[in-house]
N, C-alpha and C positions, 0 to 999 in steps of 0.2 A: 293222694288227695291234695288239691291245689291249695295252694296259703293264700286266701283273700288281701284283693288290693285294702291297701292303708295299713296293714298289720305289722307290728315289729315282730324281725324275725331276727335275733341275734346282732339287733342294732340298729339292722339294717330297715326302712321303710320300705315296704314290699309296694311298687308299681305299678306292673303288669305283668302275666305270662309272656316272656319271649318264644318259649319251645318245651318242649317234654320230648320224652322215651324211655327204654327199658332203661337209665341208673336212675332217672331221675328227671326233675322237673329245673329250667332255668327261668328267674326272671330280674327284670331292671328295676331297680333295688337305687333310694339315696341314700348316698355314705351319712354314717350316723355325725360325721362331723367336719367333712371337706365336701366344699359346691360341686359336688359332681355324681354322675350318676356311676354304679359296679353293674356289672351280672353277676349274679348269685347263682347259685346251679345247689339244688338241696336234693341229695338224695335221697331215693326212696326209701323207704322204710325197710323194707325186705335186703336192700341192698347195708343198710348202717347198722347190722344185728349179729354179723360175724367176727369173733375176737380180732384174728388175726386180719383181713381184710382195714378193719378201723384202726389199728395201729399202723397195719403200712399205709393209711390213707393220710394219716396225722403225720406220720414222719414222713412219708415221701411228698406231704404239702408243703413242707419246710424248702423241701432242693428246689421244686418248681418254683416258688415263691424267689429264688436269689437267680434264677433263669433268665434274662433280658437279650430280648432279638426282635429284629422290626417285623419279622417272620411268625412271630408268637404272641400269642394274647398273654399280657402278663398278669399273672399269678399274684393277686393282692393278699390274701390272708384264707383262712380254714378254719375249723374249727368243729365246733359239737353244740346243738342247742336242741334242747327238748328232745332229746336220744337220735338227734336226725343228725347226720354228718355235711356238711356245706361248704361251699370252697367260692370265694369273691374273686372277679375274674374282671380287667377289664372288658368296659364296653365298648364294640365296634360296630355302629349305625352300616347295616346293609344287608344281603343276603349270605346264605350261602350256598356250597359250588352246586350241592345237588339242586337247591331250584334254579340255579343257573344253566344247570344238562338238562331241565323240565323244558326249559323254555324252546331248547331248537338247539343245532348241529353250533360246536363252537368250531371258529377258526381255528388251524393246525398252528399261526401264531398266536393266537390268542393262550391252547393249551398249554404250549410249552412254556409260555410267561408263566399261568398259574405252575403249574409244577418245578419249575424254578425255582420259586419262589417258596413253594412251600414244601421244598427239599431242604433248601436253607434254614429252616424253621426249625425241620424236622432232626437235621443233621447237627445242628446246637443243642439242642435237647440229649441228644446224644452222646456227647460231648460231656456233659452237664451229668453222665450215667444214669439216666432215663433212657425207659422206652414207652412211647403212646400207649401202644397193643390197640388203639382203634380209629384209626387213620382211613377216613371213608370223605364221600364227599360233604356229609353234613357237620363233617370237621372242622373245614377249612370254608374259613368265613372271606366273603370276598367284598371289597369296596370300592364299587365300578365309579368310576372318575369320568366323566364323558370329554372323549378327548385325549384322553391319560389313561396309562397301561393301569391295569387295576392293584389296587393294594390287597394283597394277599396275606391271611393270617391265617396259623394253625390251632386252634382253639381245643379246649375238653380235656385234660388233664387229668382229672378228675378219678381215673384210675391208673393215671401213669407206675410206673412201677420201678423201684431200684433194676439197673440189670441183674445185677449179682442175685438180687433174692427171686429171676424167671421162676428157677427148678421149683420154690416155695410153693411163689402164685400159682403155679401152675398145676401142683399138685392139687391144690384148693380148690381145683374148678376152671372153666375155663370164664372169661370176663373178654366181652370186645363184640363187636359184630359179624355173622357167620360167612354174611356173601364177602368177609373179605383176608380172612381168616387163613394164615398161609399153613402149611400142613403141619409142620411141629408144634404151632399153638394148640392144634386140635388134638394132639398126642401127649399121652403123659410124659413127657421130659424137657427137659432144660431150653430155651430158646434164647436170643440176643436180639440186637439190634433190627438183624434180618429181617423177624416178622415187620416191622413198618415196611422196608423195601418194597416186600410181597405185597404188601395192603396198598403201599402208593402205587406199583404198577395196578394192581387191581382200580384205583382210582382213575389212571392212566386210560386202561381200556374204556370207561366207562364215559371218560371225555371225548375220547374218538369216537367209539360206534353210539352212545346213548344207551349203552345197554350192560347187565353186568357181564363179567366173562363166565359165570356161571348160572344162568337163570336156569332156579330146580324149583319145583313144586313143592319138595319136603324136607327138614334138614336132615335126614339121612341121604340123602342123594345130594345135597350138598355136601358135605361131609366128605361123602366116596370120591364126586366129582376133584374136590380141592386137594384129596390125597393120591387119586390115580390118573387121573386128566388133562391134557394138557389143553390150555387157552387156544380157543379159535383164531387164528390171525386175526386182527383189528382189518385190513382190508379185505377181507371174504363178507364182512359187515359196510364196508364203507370204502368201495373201490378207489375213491378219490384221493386215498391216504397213501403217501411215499410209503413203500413196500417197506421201507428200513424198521418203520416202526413195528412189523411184525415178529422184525429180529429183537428187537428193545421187551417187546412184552414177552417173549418166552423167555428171554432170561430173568426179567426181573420176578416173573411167575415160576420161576423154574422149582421143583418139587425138592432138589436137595440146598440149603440155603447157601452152601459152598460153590455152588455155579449161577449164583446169583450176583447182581452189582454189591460191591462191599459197604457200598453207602448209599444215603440218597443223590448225592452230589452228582455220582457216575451214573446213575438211572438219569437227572436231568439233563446231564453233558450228554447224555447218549443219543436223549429226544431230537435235544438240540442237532446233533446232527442228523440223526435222521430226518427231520426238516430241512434241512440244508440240500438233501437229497444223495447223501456220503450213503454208500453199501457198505462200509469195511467197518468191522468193530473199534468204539472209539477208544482214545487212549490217554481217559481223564486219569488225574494224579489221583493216589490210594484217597491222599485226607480228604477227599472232595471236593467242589468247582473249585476253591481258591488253591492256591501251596501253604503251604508252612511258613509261619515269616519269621520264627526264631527254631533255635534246636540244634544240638549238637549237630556236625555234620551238613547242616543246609546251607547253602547262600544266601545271607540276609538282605534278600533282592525282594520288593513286589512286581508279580506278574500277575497281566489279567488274562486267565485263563478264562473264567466262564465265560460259555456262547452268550450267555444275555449282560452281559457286565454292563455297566453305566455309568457314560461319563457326561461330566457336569462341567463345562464351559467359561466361564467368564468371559466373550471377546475382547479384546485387546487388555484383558485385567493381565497377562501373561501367570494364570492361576489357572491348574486342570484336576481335577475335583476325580478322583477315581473309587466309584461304590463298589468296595467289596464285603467281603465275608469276614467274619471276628477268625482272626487265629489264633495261637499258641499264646501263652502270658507270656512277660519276660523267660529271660533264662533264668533256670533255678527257684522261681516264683509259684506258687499254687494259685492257680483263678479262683477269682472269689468275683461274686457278682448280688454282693449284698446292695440293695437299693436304697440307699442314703448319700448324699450329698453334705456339703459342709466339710468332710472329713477327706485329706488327700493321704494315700500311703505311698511315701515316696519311694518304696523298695519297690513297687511294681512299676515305677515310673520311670525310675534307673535316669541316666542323663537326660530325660526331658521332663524331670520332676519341680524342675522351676515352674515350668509352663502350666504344669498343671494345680500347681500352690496358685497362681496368679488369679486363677477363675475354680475356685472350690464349692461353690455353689452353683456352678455352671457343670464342670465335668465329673462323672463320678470317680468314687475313690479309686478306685485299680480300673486301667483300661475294658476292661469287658464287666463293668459295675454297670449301674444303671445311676443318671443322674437329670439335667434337667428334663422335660418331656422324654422320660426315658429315652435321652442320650446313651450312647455304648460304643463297642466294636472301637477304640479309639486304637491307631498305630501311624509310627513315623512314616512321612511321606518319602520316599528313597528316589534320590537321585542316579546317576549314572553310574558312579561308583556305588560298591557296598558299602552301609552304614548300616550301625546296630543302635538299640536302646541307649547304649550306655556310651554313645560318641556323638553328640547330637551337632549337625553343620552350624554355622555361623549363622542362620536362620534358618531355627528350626521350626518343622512344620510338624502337627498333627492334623489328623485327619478323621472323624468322630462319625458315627452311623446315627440317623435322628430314624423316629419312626413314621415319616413318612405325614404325621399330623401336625403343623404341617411341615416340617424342616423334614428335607432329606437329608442332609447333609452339614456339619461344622469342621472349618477348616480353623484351627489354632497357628497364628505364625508368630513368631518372638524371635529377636534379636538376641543370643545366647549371651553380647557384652554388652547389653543394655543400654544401647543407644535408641533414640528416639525414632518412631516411625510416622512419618508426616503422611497427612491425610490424604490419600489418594486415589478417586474413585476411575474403573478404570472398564465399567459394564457398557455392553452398545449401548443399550436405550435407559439413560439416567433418566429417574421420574422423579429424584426428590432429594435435600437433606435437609439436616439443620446442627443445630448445637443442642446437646441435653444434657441433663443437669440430672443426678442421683443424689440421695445421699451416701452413697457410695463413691462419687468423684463427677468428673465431666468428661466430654470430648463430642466425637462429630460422628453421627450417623448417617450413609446415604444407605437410598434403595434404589432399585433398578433393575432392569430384565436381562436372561442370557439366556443360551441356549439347551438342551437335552440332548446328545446325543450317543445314540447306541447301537449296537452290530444287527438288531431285529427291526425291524422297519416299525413295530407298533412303539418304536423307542424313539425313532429318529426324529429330531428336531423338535426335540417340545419347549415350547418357550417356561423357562422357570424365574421366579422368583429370589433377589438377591437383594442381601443387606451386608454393607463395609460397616463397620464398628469401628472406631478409634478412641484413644484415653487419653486425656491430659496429664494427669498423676504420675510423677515420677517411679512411680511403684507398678502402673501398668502399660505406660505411653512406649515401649517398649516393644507390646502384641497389638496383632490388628485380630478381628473377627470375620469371615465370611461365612455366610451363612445360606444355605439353599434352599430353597423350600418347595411343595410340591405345591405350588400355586403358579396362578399364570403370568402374574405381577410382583414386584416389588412392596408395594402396598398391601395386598391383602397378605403376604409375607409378615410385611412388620405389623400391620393391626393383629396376625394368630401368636406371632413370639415377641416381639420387639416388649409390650406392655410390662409384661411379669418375669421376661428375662433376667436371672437373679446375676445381673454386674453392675 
């Protein structure tokens, strides 16, 4: 039964209906006390009546809640009201992938951007010791940008589940959607990460041909289908598809989860090439598209391995902005990804902990926190040589993941012996500065355009938006600011962050 608009539901002002289905009902909801709008998702009744169910719902809304990825809708709070269980989600103005398949045949680059994108989403989560369990296209929320690759998010949490406690859930019943369902979830015993794999190759197929890989009339024939069946090629549906990807979907469909990709990372590297039109199996790293950038044993080098990486330009700023994936916490460090600001913990920050005291209401507490516009994903930019955490260059660089709303990108640089950095803008097409004045301190703000570029043609050259930041204060004049944004100008850059930017 729906919750009429104007109603308080657990604080929240109820809206309107965004969507319903079998957990439950979502809708946009104002926060009871910040200018902005949640989605609320309240489940059904039938679904908030089983003991054990409501407690891992309450405790597994805690870990998604400290989860931040530009890939994932973040998880604002949960809770219980009026015997109904409910979980506050950000909101993201757009559709999702399934009315995007309604609409007509997506481009073969167009898919591989979404699945990209929402492997990275999926592959953090993971990380994080979740698993979705329902990873479909009315999952993954997409926010088509005309002109611009789309912003892609992994939404619905809502029965995400500890790994460790699968064997639990799963005795309990099964929970998730059927057409996507890889064969261990349908069976009584233990399951892992894998089931998303299986469900995002099923996603996969369903981008290619429009159709699912198993259309059954019953779910018992579903059921058998997903347990003895193997997927129809994706081109015996849609001849126009590089044969590769026929290879990509049976493995990642594959019936034993141990001949399947180990992550989602290697399911999108894989697409990726098989768009490139590569026949040989690819040969993505275990951790997923990115490497590892600390850890016993590894070379603390970044590479950009994923097919779709993205790099962010400044001309002649001599500053190259490289979007990757969050990796590993320092050495020795437990990730924490509590979403508050104000507070820096210099143990995770190891030798570029100055940097990140200087702007503590800007960056969050530990590199993969969440802080302003849920900022994240923060790591040293590495030069030619290897350089670690804890040895940071004579100007040191960080490099911060924005979500995309609209900053892609914050680049941190500081002078490790605190000499001054004079203001120097350095973008092709300046359109602006001035001097401004805080009570926080002063200095010189420009903006101006640069360019987008990336290895997939719906990446190449997009003009983005760019702000230089400089400080007068002897306590900051020290770091400069760059900032990216996924806009077309400099200007409409600094009018979405520049306002309320906390320096």
């Amino acid at each position: 039964m729906d919750i009429a608009a104007g109603t308080a539901f657990a604080g929240y002002r109820i809206e309107r209906v965004l969507g319903s289905g079998g957990m439950g009902t979502v809708y946009l909801v104002q926060h009871p006390r910040l200018p902005r709008y949640d989605a609320l998702k309240v489940l059904a009744a039938e679904r908030s009546g089983g003991a054990l169910f409501r407690s891992s719902f309450l405790r597994e809304g805690e870990i998604a809640a400290r989860v931040r990825h530009p890939n994932l809708v973040a998880v604002h709070d949960r809770g219980e009201y009026g015997g109904r269980l409910w979980i506050a989600m950000q909101y993201v103005a757009g559709v999702n992938l399934a009315e995007v398949i309604r609409r007509g045949p997506l481009s073969p680059e167009r898919i591989v951007h979404v699945l990209t994108e929402a492997a990275r989403g999926l592959d953090e989560l993971h990380r994080a010791g979740l698993l979705h369990r329902d990873v479909k296209p009315a999952n993954i929320l997409i926010d088509e940008q005309p002109g611009r690759p789309d912003r892609v998010l992994v939404t619905d949490f809502g029965i995400a589940s500890a790994a460790e406690e699968s064997a639990v859930i799963a005795a309990g019943g099964f929970t998730g959607t059927l057409a996507y369902a890889a064969p261990e979830q349908l069976d009584d015993e233990p399951f892992d990460h894998r089931v998303d794999v299986y469900a995002l190759g099923c996603t996969l197929f369903q981008m290619l041909t429009g159709s699912l890989p198993f259309p059954r009339d019953t779910p018992g024939s579903l059921i058998y289908a997903h347990m003895h069946e193997d997927p129809p090629p994706p081109s015996s549906l849609n001849p126009s598809l590089p044969k590769g990807f026929d290879r990509v979907i049976a493995k990642a469909m594959a019936k034993e989860r141990e001949d399947r990709y180990s992550n989602c990372g290697e399911l999108a590297a894989a697409a990726a090439t098989a768009l490139a039109g590569a026949m040989d199996e690819p040969t993505a790293p275990k951790s997923g598209i990115t490497p590892r950038l600390h850890g016993p044993g590894v070379r603390r080098r970044v590479k950009v391995l994923a097919a779709l990486a993205i790099s962010v330009v400044a001309v002649g700023a001599g500053v190259a902005a490289v979007r990757t994936l969050s990796g590993d916490s320092a050495p020795g460090v437990p990730v924490s990804n509590r979403p508050v600001t104000g507070t820096i913990d210099p143990a995770y920050w190891s030798g570029y902990a100055y940097m990140a005291q200087t702007f503590p209401e800007l960056l969050p507490p530990t590199p993969y926190g969440s802080g302003y516009q849920e900022l994240t994903g923060c790591i040293p930019i590495i030069g030619g040589d290897d350089k670690s955490w804890t040895t940071p260059v004579a100007e040191g660089q960080l490099y911060c993941l924005g979500n995309s709303d609209p900053v892609y990108s914050v680049f941190v640089s500081c002078n490790a012996d605190r000499s001054p950095i004079s203001p120097d803008f350095g973008i092709a097409r300046a359109e602006g500065d001035e001097r401004w004045s805080r009570a926080s301190g002063s200095g010189h703000l420009f903006w101006g355009t640069g360019r987008l570029r990336g290895s997939n043609t719906i990446l190449d050259d997009q003009s983005v938006g760019v702000l230089d930041v400089y400080f007068d204060e002897p306590s900051r004049n020290f770091c400069r600011l760059a900032v990216y944004g996924n806009t077309a100008s400099g200007a409409e850059l600094r009018a979405g962050w520049w306002p309320n930017a906390p320096i």
